[in-house]
C-alpha positions in Angstrom: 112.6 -38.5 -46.3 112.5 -36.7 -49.7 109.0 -38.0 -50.5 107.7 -36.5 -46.9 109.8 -33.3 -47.7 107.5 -32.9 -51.3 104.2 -33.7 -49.1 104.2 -31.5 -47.3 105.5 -28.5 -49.4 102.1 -29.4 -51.4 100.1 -28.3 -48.5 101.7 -24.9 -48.5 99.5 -23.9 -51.7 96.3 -22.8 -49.6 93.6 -20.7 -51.2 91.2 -19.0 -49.0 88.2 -18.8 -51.3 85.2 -16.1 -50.9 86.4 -14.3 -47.9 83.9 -12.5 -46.2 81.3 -13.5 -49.1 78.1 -12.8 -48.1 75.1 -13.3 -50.8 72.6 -11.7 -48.4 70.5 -14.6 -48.3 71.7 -16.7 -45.3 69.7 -17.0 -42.8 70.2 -18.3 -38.7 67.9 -20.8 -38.5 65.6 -23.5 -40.8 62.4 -22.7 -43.0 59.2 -22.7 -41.4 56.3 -24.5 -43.4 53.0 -22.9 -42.6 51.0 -25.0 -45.0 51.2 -26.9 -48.5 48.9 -26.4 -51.6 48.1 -27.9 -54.9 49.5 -25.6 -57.1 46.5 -24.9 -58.9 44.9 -23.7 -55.8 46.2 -19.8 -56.9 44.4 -18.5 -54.0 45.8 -20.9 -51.1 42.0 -21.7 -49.7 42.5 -25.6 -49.0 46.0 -26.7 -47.8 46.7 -30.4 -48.8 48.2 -33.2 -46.4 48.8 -35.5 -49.2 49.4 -36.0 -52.7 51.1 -37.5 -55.8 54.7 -37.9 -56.4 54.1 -35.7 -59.8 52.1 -33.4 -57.8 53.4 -29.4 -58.1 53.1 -27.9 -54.9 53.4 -24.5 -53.1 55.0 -23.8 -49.9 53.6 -21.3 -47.5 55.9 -20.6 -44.7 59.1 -18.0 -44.2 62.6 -18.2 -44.1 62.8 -19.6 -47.7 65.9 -18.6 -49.8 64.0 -16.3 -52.6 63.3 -17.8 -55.6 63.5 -16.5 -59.2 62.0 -17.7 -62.1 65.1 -19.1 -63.5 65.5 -21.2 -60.1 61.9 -22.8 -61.2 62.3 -25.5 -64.0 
């Protein structure tokens, strides 16, 4: 009895984190790709349909979360 008695007084600690956070990138519904490129293709004339699993790439589509430069590696 005094072991359920301590369980449950754990669950009384609670913390309701980021209330009402909003980072003002969310978005209500999934990324749409448009096309892919080589990433050397600076001028997006010839999409690719394949390529190398080293390959850098470009996405061309919307609802992306933006990216900065410190985001690329």
């Amino acid at each position: 009895m005094c072991c359920m008695a301590l369980s449950f007084g754990a669950c009384q600690d609670i913390v309701t984190y980021n209330v009402n956070y909003d980072d003002e990138i969310a978005s209500s519904a999934a990324p749409v790709i448009d096309a892919v490129y080589d990433s050397k293709d600076r001028d997006k004339l010839l999409p690719i349909t394949d390529g190398n699993l080293e390959q850098m790439i470009v996405l061309d589509g919307s609802n992306f979360k933006p990216c900065e430069e410190s985001d690329v590696q």
